[in-house]
C-alpha positions as CSV (number, residue, x, y, z in Angstrom):
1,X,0.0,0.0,0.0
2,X,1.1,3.4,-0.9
3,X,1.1,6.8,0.8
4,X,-1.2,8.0,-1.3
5,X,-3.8,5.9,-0.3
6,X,-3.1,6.0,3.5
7,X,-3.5,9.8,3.0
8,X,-6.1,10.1,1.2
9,X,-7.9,7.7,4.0
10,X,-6.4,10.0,5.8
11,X,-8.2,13.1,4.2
12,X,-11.8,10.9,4.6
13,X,-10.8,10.2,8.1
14,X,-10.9,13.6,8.4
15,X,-14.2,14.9,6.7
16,X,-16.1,12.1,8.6
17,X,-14.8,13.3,12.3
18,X,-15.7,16.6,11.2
19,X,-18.8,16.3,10.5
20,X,-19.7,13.6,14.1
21,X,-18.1,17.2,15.9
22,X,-20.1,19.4,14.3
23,X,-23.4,17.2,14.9
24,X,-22.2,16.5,18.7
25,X,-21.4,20.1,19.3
26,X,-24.8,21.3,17.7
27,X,-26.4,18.5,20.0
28,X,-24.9,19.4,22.9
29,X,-26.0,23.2,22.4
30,X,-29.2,22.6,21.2
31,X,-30.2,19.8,24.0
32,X,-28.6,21.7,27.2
33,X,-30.5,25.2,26.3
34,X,-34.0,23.0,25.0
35,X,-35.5,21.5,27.9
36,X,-34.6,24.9,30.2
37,X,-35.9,26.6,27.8
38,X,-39.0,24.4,27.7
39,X,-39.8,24.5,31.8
40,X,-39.5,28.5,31.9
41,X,-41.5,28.9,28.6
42,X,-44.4,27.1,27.3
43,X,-44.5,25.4,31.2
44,X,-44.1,28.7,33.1
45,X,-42.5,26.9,36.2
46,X,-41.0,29.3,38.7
47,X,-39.7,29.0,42.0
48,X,-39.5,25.9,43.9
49,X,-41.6,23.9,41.0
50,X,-39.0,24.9,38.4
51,X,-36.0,23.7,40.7
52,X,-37.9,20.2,41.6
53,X,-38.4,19.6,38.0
54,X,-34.8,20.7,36.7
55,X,-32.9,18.6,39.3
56,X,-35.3,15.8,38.4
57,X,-34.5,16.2,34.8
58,X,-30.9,16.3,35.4
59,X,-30.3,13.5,37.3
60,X,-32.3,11.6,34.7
61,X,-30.0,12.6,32.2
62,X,-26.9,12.0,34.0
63,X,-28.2,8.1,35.2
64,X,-29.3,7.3,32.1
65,X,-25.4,8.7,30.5
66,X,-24.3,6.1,33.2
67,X,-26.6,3.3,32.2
68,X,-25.7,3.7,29.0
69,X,-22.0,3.7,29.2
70,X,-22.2,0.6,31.7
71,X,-24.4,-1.2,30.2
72,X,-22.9,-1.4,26.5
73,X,-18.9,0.6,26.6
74,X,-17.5,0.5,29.9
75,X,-14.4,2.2,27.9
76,X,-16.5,5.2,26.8
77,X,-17.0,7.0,30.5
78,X,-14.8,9.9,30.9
79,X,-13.2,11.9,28.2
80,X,-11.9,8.8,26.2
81,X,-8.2,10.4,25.6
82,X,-6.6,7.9,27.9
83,X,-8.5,4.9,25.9
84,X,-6.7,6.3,23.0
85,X,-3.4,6.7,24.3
86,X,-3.8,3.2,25.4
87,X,-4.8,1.7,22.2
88,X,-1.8,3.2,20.4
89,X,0.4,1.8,23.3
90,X,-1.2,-1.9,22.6
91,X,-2.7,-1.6,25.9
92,X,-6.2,-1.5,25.3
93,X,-9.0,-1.9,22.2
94,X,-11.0,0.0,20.5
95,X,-14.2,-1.1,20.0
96,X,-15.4,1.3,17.5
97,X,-19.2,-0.3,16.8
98,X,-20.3,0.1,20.7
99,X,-17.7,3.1,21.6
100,X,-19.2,4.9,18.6
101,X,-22.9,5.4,19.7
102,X,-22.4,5.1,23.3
103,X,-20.1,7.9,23.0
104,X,-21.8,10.2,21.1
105,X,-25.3,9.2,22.4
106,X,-24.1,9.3,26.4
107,X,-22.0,12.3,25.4
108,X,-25.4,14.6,24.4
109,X,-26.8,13.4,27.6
110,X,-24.2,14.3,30.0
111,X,-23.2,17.6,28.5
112,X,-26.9,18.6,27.9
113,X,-27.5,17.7,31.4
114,X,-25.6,21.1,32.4
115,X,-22.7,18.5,33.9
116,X,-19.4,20.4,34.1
117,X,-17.6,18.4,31.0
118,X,-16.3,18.9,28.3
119,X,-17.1,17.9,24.2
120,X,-13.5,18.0,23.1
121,X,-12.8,14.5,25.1
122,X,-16.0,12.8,23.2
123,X,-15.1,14.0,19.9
124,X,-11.5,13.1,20.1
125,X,-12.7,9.4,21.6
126,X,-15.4,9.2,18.6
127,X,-12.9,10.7,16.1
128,X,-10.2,7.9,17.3
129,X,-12.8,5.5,16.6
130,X,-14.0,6.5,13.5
131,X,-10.3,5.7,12.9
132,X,-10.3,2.0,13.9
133,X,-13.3,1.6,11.7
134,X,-11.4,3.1,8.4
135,X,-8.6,0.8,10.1
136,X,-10.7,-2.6,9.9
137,X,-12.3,-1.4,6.7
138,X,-9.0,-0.9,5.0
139,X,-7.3,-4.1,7.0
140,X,-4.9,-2.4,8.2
141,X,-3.1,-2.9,11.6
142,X,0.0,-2.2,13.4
143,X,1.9,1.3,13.0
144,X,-1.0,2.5,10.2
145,X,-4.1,1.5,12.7
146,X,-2.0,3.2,15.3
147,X,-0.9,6.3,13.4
148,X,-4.8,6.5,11.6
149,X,-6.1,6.3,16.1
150,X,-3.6,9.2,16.4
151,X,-4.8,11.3,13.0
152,X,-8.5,10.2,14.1
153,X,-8.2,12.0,17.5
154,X,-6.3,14.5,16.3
155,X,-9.2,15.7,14.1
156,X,-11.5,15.2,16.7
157,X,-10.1,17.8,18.8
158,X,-9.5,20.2,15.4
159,X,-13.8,19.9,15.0
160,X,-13.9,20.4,19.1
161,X,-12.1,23.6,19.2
162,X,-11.8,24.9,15.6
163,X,-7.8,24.5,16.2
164,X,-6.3,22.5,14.2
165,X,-2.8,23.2,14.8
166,X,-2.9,22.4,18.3
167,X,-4.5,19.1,17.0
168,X,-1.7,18.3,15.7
169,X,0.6,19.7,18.5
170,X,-1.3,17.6,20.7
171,X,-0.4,14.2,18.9
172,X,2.9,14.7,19.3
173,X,3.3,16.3,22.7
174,X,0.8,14.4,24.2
175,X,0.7,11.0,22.9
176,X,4.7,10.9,21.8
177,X,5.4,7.8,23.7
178,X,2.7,6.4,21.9
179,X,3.1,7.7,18.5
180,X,4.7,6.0,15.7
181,X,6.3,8.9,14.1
182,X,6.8,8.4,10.9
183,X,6.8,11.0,7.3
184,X,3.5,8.9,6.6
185,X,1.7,8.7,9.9
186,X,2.9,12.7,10.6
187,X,1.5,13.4,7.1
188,X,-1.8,11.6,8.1
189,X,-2.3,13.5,11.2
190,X,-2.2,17.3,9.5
191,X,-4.2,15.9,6.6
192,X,-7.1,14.5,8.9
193,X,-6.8,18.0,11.2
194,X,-6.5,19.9,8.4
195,X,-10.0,18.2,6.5
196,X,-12.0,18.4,9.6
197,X,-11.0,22.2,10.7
198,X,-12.4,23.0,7.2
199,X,-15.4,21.0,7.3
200,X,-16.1,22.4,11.1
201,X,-15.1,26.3,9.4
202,X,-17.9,25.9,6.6
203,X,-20.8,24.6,8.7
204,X,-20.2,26.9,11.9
205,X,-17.8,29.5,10.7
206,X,-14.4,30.6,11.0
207,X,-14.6,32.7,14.0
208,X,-12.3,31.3,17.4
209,X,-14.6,29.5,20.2
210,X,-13.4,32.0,22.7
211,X,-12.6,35.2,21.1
212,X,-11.0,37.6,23.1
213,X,-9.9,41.0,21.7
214,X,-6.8,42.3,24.0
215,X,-4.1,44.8,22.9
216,X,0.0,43.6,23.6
217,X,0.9,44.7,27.1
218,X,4.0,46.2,28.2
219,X,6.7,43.8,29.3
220,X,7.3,45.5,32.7
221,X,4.3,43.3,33.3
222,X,5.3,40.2,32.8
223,X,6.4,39.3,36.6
224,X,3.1,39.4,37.0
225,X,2.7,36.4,34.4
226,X,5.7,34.7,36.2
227,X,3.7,34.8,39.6
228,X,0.3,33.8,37.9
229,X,2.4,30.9,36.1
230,X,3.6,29.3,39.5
231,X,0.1,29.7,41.5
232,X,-1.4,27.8,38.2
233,X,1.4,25.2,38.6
234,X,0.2,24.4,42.2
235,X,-3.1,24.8,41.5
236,X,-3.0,22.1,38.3
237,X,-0.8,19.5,40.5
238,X,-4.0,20.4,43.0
239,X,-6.7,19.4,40.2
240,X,-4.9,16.4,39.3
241,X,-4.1,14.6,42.5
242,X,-8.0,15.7,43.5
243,X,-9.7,14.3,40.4
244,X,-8.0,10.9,41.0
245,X,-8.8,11.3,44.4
246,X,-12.3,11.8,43.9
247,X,-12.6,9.1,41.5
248,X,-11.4,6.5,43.8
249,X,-14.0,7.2,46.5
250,X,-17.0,7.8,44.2
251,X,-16.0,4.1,42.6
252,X,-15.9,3.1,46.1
253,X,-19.1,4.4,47.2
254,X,-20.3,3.1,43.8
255,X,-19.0,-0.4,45.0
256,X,-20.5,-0.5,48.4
257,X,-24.1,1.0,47.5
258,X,-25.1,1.9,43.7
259,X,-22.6,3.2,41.1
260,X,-25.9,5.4,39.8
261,X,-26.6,7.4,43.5
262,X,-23.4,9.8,43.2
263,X,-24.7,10.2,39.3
264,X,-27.9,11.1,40.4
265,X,-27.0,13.4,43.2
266,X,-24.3,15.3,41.1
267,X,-27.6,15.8,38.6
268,X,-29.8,17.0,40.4
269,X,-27.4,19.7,42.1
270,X,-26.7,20.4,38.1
271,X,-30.3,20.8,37.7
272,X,-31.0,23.4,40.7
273,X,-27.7,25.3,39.9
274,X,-28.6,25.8,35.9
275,X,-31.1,28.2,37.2
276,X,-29.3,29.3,40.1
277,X,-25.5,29.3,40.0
278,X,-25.4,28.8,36.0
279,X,-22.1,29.9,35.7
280,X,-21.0,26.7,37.7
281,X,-22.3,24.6,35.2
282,X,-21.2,23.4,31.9
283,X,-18.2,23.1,30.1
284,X,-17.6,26.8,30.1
285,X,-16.6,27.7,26.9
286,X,-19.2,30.8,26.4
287,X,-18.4,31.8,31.1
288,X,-15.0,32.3,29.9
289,X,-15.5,35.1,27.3
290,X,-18.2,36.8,29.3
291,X,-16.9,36.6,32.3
292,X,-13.5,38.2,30.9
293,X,-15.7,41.1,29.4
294,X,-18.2,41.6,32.3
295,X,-14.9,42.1,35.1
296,X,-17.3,40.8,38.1
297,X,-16.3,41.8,41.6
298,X,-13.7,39.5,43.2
299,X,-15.9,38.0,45.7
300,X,-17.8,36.6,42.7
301,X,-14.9,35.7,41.1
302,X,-13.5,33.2,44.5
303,X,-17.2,31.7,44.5
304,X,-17.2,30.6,41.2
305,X,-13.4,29.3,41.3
306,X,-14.4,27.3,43.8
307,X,-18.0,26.0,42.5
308,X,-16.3,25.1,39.5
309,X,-13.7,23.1,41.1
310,X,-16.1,21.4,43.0
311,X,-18.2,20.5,40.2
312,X,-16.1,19.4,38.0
313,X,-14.5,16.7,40.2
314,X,-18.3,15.8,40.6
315,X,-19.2,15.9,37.2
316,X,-16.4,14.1,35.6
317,X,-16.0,11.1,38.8
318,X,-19.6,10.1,38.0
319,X,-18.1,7.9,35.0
320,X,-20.5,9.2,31.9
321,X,-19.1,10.3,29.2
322,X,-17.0,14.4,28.7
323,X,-14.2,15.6,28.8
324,X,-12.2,18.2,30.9
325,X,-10.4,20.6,28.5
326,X,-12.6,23.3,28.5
327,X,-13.8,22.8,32.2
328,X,-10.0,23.1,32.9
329,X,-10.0,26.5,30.3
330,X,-12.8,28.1,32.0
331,X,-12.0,27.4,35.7
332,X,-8.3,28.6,34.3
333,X,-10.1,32.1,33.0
334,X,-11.5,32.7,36.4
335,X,-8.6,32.0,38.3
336,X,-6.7,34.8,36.4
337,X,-9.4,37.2,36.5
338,X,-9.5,36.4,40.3
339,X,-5.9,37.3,40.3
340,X,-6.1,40.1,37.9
341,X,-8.6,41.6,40.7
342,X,-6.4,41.0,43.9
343,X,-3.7,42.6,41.4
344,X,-6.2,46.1,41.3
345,X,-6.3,46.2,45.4
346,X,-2.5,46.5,45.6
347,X,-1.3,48.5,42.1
348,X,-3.3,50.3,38.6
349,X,-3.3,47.8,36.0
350,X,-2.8,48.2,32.5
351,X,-5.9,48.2,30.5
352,X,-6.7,45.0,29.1
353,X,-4.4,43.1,32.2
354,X,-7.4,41.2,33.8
355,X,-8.4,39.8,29.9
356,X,-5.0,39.0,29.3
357,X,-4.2,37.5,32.9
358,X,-7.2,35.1,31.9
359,X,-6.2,34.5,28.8
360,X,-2.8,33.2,29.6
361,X,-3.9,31.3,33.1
362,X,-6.0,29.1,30.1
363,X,-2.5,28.3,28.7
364,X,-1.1,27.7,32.1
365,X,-3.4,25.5,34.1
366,X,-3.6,23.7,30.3
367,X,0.4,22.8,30.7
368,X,0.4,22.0,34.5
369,X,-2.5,19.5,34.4
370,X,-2.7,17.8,30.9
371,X,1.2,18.3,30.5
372,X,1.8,20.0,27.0
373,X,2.9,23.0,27.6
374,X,3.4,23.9,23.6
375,X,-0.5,22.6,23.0
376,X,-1.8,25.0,25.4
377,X,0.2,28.0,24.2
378,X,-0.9,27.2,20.7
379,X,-4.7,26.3,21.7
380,X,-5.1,29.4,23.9
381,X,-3.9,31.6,20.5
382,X,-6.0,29.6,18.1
383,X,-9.8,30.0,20.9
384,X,-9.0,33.2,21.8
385,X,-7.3,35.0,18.5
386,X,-5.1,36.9,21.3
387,X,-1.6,36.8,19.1
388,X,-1.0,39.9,20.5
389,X,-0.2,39.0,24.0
390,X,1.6,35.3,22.9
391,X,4.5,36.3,24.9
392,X,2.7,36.6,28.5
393,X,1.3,33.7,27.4
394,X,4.1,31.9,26.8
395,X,5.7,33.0,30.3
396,X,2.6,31.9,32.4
397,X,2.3,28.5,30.9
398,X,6.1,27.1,30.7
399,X,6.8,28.2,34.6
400,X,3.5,26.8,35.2
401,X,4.4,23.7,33.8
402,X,7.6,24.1,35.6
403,X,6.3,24.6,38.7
404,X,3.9,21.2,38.3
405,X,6.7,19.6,37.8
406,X,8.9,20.6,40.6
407,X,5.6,19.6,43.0
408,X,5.7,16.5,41.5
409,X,2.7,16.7,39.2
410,X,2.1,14.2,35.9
411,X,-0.1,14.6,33.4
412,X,-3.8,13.5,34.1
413,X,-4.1,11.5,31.3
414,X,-1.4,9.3,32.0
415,X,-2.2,9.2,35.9
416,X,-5.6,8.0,34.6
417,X,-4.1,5.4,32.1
418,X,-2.7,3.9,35.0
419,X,-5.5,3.7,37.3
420,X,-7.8,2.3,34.0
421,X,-5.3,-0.3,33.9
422,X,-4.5,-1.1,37.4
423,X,-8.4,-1.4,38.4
424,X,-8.5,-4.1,35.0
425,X,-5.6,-5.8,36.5
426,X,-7.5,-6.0,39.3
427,X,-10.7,-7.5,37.9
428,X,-8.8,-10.2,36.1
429,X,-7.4,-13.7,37.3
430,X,-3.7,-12.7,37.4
431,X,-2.6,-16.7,37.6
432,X,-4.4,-17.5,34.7
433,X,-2.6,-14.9,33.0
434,X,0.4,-15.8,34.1
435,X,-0.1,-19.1,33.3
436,X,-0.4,-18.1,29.0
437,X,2.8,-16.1,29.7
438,X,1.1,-12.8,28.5
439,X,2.0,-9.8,31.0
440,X,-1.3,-8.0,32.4
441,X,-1.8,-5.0,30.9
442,X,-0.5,-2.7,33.9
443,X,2.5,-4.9,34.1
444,X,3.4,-4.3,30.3
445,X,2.7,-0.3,31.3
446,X,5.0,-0.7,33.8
447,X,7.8,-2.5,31.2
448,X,6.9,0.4,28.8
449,X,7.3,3.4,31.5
450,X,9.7,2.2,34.3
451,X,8.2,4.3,37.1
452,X,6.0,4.5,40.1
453,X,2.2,5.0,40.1
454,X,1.5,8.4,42.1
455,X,-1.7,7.0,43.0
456,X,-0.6,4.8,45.3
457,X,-0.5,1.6,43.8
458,X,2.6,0.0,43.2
459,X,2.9,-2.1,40.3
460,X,2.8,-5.6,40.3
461,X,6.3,-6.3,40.0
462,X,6.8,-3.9,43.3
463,X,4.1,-5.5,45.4
């Protein structure tokens, strides 16, 4: 087989996972505003009627996300990126004809509940596995099924975001252990980024997700950006070691009562706060920008930092199916507007500081809790159209990724690789296993890596 045919495979990969984001994202917007909509309108509910039937609607959606993912795709709860990353490592399979639907289908369901997720981790799961199915199609295995999973995802997150440059940015920083780099494979990955960013452009337009117009700034500020860079480096080693955290004891509650009570609590908090406290509820994408252009008081600020932290451990440890890349962006925005305000009760700010403080806190809390610093400098430029200010931007996100790693911090996605695999190591007969003379899959991680687990569990060759 040629190039030419890989890459133009490559170039229908591409127009296919453009077209699943565009219908997911369009889903997701129309379902989560719909039924709201529908209760304050033609129903007229106010008050404590309108709250009752919101949080009754919202845990319905989130338990029925849950049923749906463990019922028929166990592998399709979360954001899916660590399935991926795991596929292209040999670690785990892709089963494209149940992660496809399940996906998409518990993906609408979640997000339109009002959960704090995010799409980008469906569509790069679903673009991944629209992948495998060119994959099987074309019977193709090895390094082209693992560099078409890479191109696959790759697009998915170019139709998320409308970036595709940090699509590609993200394959190789991200997923470089898992990669197989090749002319061909790199080729495949900008074609299938490339495709989908122009099939996203013509049905939604070519205007960035988070646009943000902010003038250069003067670089006697940029100790400011150094300062921001290292609270966001704590603050990311923070979110990781919490979500994990959280994870483990919602599985355990899950395991000693019903895996579908945390779901149905987190939704019907959802469904009280959409009318309440909306701006602690979904991904965030749209808070962001307005919350940047409104400048709300600092008070205001602090309670939503911390609501959003708080709900998006909820949200993303009840297993359905989101992401966290724009939960992560928007809880980053507030945090630098936050400090942008305790800035104005000591000095006078440059105009435009609290919009650039939260633009570059986005490409800082990016680095210090997924781990690719480059990715976040380039996805902040390409959501936000803020060239002008790439420099603060820069600073805050490498010493925030410096600072996550002097604390000790990993990347999420391969602290929850680990804990995917551990917990199936877990559930299998290890004798039996060892019996055939194939490895478990954590202990082949563990071959692969050559490190601890910072979640606490050692792997089998240590216990």
């Amino acid at each position: 087989m040629g190039n030419g045919v890989y890459h133009a495979a490559a170039v229908v990969l591409g127009a296919l996972v453009g077209l699943a984001g565009v219908a997911f994202h369009l889903g997701v917007v129309w379902l989560s505003g719909f039924w709201p909509a529908q209760l304050t309108g033609p129903l007229g509910l106010t008050g404590m009627p309108l709250y009752a039937a919101s949080a009754l609607i919202g845990a319905s959606m989130a338990v029925a996300s849950l049923w749906l993912v463990r019922r028929f795709a166990p592998e399709a709860g979360g954001s899916g990126v660590p399935e991926i990353e795991g596929a292209m490592e040999g670690l785990r399979v892709v089963r494209w004809r149940l992660v496809l639907p399940v996906k998409f289908v518990s993906g609408l369901l979640s997000l339109g509940s009002g959960m704090v997720l995010g799409r980008e981790g469906p569509t790069i799961h679903i673009g991944a596995s629209i992948a495998k199915a060119v994959s099987d199609v074309m019977r193709w295995d090895g390094e082209d099924m693992r560099g078409l999973l890479a191109a696959g995802g790759a697009a998915g997150l170019a139709a998320a975001f409308n970036a595709p440059l940090a699509a590609v940015l993200f394959v190789i920083e991200e997923t470089r252990r898992q990669f197989p780099y090749s002319a061909r494979t790199y080729v495949a990955v900008v074609l299938a980024s490339l495709v989908s960013a122009i099939v996203t452009q013509q049905l939604t337009g070519n205007v960035p997700y988070m646009l943000l117009d902010v003038d250069a700034l003067p670089l006697a500020m940029l100790p400011a950006f150094v300062v921001l860079g290292a609270l966001l480096g704590a603050v990311g080693t923070l979110f990781n070691r919490t979500l994990i955290w959280s994870l483990d004891h919602v599985r355990r509650l899950g395991m000693a009562t019903s895996f579908y009570i945390f779901p149905a609590l987190v939704g019907l908090i959802v469904g009280v706060l959409i009318f309440v406290r909306p701006e602690a509820t979904q991904g965030g994408e749209v808070l962001a920008v307005q919350l940047t252009k409104a400048s709300p008081a600092l008070g205001a600020l602090a309670l939503i930092v911390l609501l959003r932290f708080v709900m998006t451990m909820a949200s993303y440890s009840t297993g359905v199916a989101g992401g966290i890349f724009a939960p992560i962006l928007a809880l980053a925005a507030t945090i630098g507007l936050t400090f942008g305000s305790t800035l104005d009760l000591v000095t006078t700010l440059p105009e435009n500081t609290h919009s650039a403080l939260a633009i570059a806190a986005m490409g800082g809390l990016f680095a210090s809790t997924i781990g690719a610093p480059l990715v976040g400098m380039v996805l902040v430029m390409e959501l936000t159209g803020a060239y002008g200010i790439l420099v603060p931007v820069m600073t805050a996100t490498i010493v925030s990724n410096m600072v996550a790693q002097r604390l000790g911090g990993r990347p999420i996605y391969e602290l929850l690789l680990e804990r995917t695999l551990a917990l199936e190591a877990q559930a299998q007969t290890e004798p039996g296993r060892a019996e055939s003379g194939q490895p478990a899959p954590r202990r082949r991680f563990w071959q692969r890596r050559g490190h601890r687990d910072m979640t606490g569990l050692a792997a089998p060759d240590e216990k």
